[in-house]
N, CA, C and O atoms as a DFTB+ gen file, in Angstrom:
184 C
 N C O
     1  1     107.608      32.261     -45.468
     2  2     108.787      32.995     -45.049
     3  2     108.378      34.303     -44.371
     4  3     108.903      34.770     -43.361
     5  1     107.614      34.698     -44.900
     6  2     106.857      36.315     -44.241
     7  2     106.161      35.684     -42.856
     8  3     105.965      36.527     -41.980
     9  1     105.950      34.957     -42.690
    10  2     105.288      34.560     -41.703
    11  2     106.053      34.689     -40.341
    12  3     105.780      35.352     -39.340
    13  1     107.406      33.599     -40.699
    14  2     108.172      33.260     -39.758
    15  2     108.568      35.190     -39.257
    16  3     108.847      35.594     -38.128
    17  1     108.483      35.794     -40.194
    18  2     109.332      37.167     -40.026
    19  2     108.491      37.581     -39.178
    20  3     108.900      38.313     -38.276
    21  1     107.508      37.327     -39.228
    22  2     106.308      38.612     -38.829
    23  2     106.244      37.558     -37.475
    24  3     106.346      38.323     -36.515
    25  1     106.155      36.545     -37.097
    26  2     106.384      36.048     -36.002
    27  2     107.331      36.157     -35.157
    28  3     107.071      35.859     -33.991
    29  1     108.768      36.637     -35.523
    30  2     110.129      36.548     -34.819
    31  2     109.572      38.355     -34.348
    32  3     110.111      38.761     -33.319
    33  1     108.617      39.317     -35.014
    34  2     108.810      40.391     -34.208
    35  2     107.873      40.220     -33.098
    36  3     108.196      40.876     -32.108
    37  1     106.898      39.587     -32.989
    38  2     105.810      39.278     -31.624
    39  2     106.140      38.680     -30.676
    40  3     105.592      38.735     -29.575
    41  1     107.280      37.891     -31.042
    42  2     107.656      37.100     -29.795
    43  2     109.042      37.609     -29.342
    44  3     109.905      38.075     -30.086
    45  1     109.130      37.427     -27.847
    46  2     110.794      37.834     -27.393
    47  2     111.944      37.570     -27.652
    48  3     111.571      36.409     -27.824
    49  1     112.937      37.523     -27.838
    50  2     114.080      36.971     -28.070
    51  2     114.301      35.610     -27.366
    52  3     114.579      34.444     -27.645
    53  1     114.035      36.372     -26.336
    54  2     114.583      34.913     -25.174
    55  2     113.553      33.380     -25.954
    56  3     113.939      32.211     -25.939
    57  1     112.466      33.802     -26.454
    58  2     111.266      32.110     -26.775
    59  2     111.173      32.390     -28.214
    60  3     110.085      32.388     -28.789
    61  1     112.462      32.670     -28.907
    62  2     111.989      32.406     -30.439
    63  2     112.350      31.035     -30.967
    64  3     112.115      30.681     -32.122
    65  1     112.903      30.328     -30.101
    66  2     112.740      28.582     -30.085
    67  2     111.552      27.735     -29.794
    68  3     111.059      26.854     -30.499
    69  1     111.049      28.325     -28.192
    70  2     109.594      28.104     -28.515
    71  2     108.598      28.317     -29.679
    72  3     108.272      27.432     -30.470
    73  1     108.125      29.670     -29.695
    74  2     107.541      29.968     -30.953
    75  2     107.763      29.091     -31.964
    76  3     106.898      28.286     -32.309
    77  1     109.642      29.212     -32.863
    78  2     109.367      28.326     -33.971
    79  2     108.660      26.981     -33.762
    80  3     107.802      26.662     -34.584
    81  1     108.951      26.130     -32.695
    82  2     108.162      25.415     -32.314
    83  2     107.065      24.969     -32.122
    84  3     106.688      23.850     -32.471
    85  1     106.209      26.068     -31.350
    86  2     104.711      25.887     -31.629
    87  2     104.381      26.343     -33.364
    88  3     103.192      26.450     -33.664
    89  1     104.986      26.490     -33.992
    90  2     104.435      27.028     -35.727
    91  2     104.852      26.048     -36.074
    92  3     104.282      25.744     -37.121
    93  1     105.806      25.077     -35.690
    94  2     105.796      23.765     -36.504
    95  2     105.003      23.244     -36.439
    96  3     104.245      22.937     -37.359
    97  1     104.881      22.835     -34.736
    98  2     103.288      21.639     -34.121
    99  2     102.222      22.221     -34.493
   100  3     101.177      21.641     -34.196
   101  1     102.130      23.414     -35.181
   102  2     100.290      23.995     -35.451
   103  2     100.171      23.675     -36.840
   104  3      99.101      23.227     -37.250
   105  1     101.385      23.893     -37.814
   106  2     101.305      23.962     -39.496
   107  2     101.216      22.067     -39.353
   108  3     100.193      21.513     -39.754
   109  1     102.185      21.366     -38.854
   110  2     102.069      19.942     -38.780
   111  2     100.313      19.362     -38.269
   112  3      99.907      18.226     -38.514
   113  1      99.633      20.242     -37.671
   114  2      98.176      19.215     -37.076
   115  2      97.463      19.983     -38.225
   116  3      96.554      19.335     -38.744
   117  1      97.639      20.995     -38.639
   118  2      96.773      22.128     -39.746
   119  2      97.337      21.112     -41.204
   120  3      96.554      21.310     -42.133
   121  1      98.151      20.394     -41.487
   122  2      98.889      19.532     -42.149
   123  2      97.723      18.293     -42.271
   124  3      96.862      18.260     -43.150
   125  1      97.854      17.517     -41.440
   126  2      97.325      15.847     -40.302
   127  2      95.757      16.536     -40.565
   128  3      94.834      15.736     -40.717
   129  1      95.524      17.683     -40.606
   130  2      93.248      18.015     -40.216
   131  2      93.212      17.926     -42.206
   132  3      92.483      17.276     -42.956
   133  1      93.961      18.566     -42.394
   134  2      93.694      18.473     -44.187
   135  2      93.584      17.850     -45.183
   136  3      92.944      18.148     -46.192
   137  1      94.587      16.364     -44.841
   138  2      95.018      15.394     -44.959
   139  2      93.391      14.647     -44.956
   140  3      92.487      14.485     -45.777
   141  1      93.633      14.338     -43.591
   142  2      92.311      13.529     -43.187
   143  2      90.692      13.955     -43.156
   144  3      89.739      13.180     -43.069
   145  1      90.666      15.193     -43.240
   146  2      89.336      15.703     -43.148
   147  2      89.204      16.059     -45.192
   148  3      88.170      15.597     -45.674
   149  1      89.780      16.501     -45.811
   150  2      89.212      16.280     -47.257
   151  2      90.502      16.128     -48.332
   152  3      90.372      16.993     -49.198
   153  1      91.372      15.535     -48.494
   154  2      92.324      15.612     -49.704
   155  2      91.873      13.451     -49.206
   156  3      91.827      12.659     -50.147
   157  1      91.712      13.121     -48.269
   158  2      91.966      11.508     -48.026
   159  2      90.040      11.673     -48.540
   160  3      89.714      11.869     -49.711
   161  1      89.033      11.542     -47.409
   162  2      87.723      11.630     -48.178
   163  2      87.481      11.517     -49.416
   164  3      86.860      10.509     -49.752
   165  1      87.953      12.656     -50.641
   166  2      87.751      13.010     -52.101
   167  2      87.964      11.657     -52.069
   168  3      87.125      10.808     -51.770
   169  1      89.499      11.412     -52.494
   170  2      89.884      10.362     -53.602
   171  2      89.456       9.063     -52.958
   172  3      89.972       8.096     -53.517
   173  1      88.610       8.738     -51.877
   174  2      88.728       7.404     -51.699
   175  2      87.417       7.216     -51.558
   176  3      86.890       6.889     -50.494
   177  1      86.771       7.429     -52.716
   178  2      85.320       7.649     -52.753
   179  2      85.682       6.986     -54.810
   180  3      84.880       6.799     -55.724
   181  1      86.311       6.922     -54.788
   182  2      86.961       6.546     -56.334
   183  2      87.280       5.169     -56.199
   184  3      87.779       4.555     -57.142
């Protein structure tokens, strides 16, 4: 939540649709790299 805040003051008014946007598509592939690079690895070694 602090995040989004501290993001809505860096960016302009006019692209705070963009922005939220790109923080979805970055937390979603930062999501998809974590996933697949070590929480999937660990357990399937079991």
């Amino acid at each position: 939540m602090l995040l989004m805040l501290g993001m809505r003051t860096w960016i302009p008014r006019a692209y705070h649709n963009y922005g939220a946007a790109a923080l979805f598509c970055g937390l979603f592939v930062l999501n998809v790299v974590i996933l697949t690079q070590y929480v999937i690895p660990f357990y399937s070694r079991w």
